[in-house]
C-alpha positions in Angstrom: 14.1 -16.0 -4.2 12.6 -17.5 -1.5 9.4 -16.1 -0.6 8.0 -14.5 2.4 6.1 -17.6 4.1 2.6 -17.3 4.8 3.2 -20.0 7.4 4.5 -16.4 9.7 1.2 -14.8 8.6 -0.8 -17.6 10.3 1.2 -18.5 13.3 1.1 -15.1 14.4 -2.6 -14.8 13.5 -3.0 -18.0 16.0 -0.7 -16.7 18.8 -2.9 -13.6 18.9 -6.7 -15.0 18.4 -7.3 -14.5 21.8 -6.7 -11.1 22.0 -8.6 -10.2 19.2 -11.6 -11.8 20.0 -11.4 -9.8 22.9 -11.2 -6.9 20.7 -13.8 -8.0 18.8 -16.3 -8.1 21.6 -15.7 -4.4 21.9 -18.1 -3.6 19.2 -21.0 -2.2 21.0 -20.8 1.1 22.7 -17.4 1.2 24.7 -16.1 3.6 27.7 -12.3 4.0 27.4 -9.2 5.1 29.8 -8.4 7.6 27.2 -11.4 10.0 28.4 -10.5 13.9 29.7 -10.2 13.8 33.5 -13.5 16.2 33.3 -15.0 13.0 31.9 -15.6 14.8 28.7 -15.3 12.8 25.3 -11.4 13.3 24.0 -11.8 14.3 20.1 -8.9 13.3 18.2 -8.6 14.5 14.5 -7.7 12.0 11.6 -6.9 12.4 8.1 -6.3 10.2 5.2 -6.7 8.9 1.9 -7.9 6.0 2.4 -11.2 3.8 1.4 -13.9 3.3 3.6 -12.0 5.0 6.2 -14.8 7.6 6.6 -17.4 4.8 7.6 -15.0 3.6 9.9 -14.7 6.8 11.8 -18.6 7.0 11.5 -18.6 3.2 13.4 -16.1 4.2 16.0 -17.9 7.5 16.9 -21.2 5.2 17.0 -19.6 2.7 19.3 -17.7 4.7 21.6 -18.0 7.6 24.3 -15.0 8.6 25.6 -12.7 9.3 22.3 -14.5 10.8 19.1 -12.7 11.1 15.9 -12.9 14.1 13.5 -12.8 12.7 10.2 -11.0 14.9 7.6 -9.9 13.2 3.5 -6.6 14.6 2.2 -5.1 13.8 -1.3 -3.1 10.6 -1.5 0.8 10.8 -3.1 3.0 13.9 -2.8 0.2 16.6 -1.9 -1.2 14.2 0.7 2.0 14.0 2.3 3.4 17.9 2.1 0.0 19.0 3.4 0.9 16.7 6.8 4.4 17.7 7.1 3.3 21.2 6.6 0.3 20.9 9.4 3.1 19.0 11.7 5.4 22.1 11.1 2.8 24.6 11.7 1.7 22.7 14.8 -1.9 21.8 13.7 -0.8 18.4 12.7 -4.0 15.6 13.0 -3.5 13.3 16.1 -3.9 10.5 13.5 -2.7 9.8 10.0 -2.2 7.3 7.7 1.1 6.5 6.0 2.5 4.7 3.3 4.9 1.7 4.5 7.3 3.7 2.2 7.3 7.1 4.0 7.6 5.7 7.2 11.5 6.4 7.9 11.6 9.4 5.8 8.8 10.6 8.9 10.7 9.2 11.7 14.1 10.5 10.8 12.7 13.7 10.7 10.8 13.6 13.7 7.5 14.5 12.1 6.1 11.2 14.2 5.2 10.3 17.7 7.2 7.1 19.2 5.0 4.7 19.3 7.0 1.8 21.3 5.2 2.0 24.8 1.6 1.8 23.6 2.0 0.0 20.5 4.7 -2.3 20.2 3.3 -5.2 21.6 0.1 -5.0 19.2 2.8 -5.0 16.2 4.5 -7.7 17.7 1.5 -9.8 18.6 -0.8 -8.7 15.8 1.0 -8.3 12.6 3.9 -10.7 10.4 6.8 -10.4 10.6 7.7 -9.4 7.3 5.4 -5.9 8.0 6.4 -5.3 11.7 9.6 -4.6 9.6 8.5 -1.6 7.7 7.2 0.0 10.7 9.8 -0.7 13.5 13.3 0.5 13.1 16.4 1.7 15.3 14.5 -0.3 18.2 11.2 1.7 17.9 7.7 1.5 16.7 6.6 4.5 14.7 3.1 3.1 13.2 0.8 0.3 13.3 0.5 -1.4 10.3 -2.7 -1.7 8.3 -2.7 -3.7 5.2 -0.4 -6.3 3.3 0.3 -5.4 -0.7 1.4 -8.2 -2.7 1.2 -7.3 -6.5 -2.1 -9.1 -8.5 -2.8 -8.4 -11.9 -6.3 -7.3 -12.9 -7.5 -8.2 -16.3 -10.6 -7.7 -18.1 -12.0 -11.6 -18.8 -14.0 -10.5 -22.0 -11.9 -8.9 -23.8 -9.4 -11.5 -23.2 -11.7 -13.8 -24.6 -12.1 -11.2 -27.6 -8.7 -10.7 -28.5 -8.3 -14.8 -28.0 -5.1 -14.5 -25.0 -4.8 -16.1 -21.6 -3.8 -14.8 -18.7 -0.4 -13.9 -18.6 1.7 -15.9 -15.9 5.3 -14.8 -16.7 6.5 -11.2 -18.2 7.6 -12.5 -21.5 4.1 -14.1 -21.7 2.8 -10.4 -21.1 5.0 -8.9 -24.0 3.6 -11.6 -26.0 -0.4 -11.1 -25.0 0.0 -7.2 -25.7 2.0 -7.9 -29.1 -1.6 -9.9 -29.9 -3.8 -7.2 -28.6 -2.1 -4.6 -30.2 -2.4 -6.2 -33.7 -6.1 -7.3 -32.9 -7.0 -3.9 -31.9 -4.9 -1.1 -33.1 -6.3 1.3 -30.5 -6.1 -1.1 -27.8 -3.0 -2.2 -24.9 -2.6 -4.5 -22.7 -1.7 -2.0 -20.0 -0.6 1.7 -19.1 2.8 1.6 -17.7 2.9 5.3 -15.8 6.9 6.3 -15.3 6.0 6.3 -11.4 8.3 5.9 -8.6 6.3 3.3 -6.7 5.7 1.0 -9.6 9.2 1.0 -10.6 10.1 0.0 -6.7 7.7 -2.7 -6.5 8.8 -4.1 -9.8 12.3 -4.0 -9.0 11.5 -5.4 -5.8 9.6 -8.4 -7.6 13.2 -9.1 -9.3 14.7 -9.3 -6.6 16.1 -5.7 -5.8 17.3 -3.8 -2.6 16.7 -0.4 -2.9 18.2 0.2 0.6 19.9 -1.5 3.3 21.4 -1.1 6.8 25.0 -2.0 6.4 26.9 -1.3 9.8 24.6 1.0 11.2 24.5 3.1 7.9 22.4 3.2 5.1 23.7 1.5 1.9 21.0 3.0 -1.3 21.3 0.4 -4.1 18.6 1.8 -6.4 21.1 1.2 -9.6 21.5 -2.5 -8.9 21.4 -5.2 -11.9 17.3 -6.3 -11.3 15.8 -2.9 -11.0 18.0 -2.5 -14.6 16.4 -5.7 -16.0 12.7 -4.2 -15.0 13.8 -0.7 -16.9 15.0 -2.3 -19.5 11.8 -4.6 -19.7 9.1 -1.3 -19.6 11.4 0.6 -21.7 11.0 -2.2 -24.3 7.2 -2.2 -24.2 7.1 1.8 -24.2 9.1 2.2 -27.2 7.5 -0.7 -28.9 3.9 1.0 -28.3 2.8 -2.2 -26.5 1.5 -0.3 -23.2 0.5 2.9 -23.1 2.2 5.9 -20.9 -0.5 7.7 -19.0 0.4 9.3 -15.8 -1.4 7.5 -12.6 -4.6 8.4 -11.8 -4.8 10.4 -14.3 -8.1 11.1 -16.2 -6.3 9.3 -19.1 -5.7 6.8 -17.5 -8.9 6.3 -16.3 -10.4 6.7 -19.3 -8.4 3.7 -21.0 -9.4 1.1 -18.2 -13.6 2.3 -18.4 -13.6 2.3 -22.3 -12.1 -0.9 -22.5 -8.7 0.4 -24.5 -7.0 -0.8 -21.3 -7.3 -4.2 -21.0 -5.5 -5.1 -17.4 -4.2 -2.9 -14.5 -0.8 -4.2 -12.8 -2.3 -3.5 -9.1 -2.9 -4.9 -5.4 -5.8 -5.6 -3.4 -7.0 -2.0 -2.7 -6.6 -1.3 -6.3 -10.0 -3.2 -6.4 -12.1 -0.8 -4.3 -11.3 2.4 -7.4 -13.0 -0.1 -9.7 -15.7 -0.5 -7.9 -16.6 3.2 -7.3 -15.3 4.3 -10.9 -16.7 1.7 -13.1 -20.1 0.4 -11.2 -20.9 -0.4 -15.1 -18.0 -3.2 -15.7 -19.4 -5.1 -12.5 -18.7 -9.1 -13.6 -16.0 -8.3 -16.3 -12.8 -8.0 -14.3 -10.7 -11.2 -12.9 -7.5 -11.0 -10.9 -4.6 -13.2 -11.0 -1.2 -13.2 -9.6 1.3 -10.9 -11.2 3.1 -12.2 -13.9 6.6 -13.0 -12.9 10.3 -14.1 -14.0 10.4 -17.8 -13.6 9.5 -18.3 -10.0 6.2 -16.5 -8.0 7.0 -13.5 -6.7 5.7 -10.5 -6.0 6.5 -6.6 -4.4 4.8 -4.6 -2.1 2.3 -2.4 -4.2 2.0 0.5 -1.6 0.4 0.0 1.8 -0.4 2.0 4.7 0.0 2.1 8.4 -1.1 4.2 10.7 0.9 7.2 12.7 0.3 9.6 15.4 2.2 12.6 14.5 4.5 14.5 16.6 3.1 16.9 19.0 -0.5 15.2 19.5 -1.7 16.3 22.6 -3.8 13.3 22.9 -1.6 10.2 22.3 -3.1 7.5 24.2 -6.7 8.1 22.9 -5.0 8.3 19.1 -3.3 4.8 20.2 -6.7 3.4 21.4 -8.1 4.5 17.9 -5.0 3.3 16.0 -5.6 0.1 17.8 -9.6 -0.2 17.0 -9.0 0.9 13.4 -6.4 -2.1 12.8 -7.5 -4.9 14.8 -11.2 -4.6 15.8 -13.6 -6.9 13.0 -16.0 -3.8 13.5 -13.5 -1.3 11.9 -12.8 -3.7 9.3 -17.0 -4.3 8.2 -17.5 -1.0 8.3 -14.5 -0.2 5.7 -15.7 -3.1 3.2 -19.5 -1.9 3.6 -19.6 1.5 3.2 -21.4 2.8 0.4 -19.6 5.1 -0.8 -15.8 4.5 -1.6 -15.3 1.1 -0.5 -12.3 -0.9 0.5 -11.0 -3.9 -0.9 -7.5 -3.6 1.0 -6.4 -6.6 2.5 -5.5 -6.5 6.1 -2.2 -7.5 7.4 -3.7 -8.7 10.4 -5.1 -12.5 9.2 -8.0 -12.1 11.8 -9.2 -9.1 9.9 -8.0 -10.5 6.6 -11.2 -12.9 7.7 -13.8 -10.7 8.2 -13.3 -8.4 5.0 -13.1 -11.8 3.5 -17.1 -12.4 4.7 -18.2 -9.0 4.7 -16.9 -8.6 0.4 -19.2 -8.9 -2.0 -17.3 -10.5 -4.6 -20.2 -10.5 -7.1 -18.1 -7.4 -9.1 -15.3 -9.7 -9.6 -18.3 -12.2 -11.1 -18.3 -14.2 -7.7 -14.2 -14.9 -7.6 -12.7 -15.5 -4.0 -11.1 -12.3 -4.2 -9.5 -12.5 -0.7 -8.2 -16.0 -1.0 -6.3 -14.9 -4.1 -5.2 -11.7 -2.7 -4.4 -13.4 0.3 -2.0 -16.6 -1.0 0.1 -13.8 -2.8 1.7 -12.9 1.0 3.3 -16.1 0.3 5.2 -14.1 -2.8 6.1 -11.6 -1.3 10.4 -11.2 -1.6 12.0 -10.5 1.4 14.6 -7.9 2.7 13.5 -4.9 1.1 13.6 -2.2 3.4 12.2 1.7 2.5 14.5 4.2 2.8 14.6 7.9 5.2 14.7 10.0 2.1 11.9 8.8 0.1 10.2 11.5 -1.2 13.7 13.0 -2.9 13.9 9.5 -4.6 10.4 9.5 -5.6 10.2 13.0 -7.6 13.9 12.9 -8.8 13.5 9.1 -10.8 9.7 10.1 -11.8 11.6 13.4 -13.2 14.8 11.9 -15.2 12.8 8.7 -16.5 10.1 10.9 -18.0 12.6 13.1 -20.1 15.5 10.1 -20.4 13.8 7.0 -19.8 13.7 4.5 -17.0 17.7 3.0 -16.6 18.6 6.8 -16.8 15.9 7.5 -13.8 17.7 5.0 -11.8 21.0 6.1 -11.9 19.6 10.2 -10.9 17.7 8.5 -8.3 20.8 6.6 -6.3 22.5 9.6 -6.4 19.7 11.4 -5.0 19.3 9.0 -2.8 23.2 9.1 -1.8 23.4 12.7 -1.6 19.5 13.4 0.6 21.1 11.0 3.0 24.2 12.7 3.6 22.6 16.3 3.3 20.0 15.0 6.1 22.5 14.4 8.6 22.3 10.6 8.4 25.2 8.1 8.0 26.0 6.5 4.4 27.7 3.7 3.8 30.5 3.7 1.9 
């Protein structure tokens, strides 16, 4: 599996320094061509999920006259997403939302999002790799600007590590064997919790080497069933039924419990996993380290989430939402802001290099006990498999394999979810390939 080459990453970065600097010099206050012909400030609304992205509304307010952004935080996951396709139905949608690389054609094809071709399409295509200007353009279009890049790392806690006496774990068999040690070291303690989550399970199979959907002809081909997503159920379904890992449900207080007390020893995660250790466990400040994800044989890794950002359909005030969309990816300000707020902070790693940089400067990496978290996070784009492509009828896929694996297991939860998947696309109005 040939990786996705950072050497893209960088050349892009370069083509497009220019431009950003320019950018960049827009961080005092700025006057826009956005403004109401009154001259009044344009107020756009925004909401997401996201961390630090309530300081970075608070910097673009500060900086800026002619657009103001009303802030709003909405739940992340299924109720974040049904509470914007209801607003967009209803027709009090935000101007500006954030959404998940993996949602992004489920929104198109419905026509829940704004096209976003004439006022962003050259920033994607000048400002972002390759590799992610593909999970945001589609059918010729651009439907959101993308924000940050995801490869898998692997979180671990160094001391009890050192307790229990294992090392890192660099392949998956080496991580059977380390939680085969913990577990008999520590009865009450894992290596791992191992949710039966839709996302993990992609970005696992995608790791292997799997294609959850393609474009064959013009239609879409769902191969969620295929032979490496099998090997990955049959992997976690090993460790579940051996007791190795445990089975909380993510984010759950459980769940959060295990990785503060210590009874979870590592967190399969990605970069903006970081920033929900920092605010929830201030007390384990020095005791984590992160490594790349354990693999098969050869480096690899999935896309662990990530978000872009959308204007929804019906915004009456597109080109200032643009402008902000713009600011919020590319500008260095945006990006300090997010990594120095306070409260909630962000450890995501942009997908745009140049502000890669900056939130590489502006981290305080002394709760990773001085580790160059962005230069590991960052050399795992080089992982990153490539073809995978997110499929228009996510969210049926997501709650019907979550469903199936929790009552028959993981390679059952497969098999519901292709057909799902086959049947949602049909039922949708969409061509499948046969």
């Amino acid at each position: 599996m040939k990786a996705q080459s950072l050497r893209v990453y960088g050349a892009v970065a370069a083509a497009v320094s220019l431009a950003l600097l320019t950018s960049a010099c827009g961080s005092g206050s700025t006057t826009s061509s956005a403004a109401k012909d009154d001259g009044k400030p344009v107020t756009i609304t925004y909401w997401t999920w996201t961390t630090g992205a309530e300081a970075a509304a608070a910097e673009f307010n500060r900086t800026h006259t002619d657009i103001q952004v009303q802030f709003s935080q909405i739940p992340g996951g299924a109720d974040g997403y049904s509470k914007i396709s209801n607003a967009i139905k209803a027709g009090g949608a935000p101007d500006v939302t954030t959404i998940e690389y993996a949602m992004v054609p489920e929104f198109a094809s419905q026509g829940y999002l704004e096209d976003l071709t004439a006022s962003s399409g050259e920033l994607v295509k000048k400002s972002f790799p390759a590799g992610i200007q593909d999970l945001v353009t589609f059918g010729g279009k651009t439907w959101s600007v993308p924000f940050d890049a995801t490869p898998q790392v692997y979180f671990y806690r160094k001391d009890l590590f050192e307790k229990y006496g294992v090392s890192v774990p660099t392949t998956w068999d080496e991580y059977r064997a380390a939680a085969e040690k913990i577990k008999a070291a520590d009865p009450k303690a894992r290596i791992g919790n191992f949710p039966t989550d839709t996302p993990l399970e992609a970005t696992l199979s995608w790791q292997a080497g799997a294609k959850w959907f393609q474009i064959k002809d013009g239609a879409w081909k769902p191969e969620i069933n295929d032979a490496p997503s099998q090997k990955v159920a049959a992997f976690w379904q090993g460790m579940l039924k051996d007791d190795l890992v445990f089975n909380y449900g993510s984010g759950t207080p459980e769940e959060n419990k295990s990785k503060a007390d210590g009874t979870s020893a590592s967190v399969v995660g990605a970069a903006w996993s970081g920033g929900g250790m920092i605010s929830t466990m201030p007390d384990l400040k020095g005791k984590w380290g992160v490594a790349p994800i354990p693999h098969w044989g050869t480096p690899a890794s999935g896309m662990f989430g990530g978000t872009s950002f959308a204007v929804t359909k019906g915004s009456k005030h597109t080109k200032a939402a643009a402008e902000f969309v713009k600011w919020v990816t590319t500008d260095p300000a945006a990006m300090t802001a997010r990594i120095s707020a306070l409260k909630n902070p962000s450890t995501s790693l942009p997908a745009n290099r140049e502000m890669a940089a900056v939130a590489a400067k502006a981290f305080d990496t002394s709760y990773f006990g001085g580790q160059d978290f962005y230069k590991l996070t960052g050399e795992q784009i080089d992982t990153i498999v490539p073809g995978w492509t997110w499929g228009p009828v996510w969210g049926k896929v997501n709650a019907d394999f979550k469903d199936e694996a929790a009552k028959n297991g993981l390679a059952s939860g497969l098999v519901k979810a292709q057909g799902s998947a086959q049947t949602a696309i049909e039922s949708r109005g969409l061509k499948l390939a046969k």
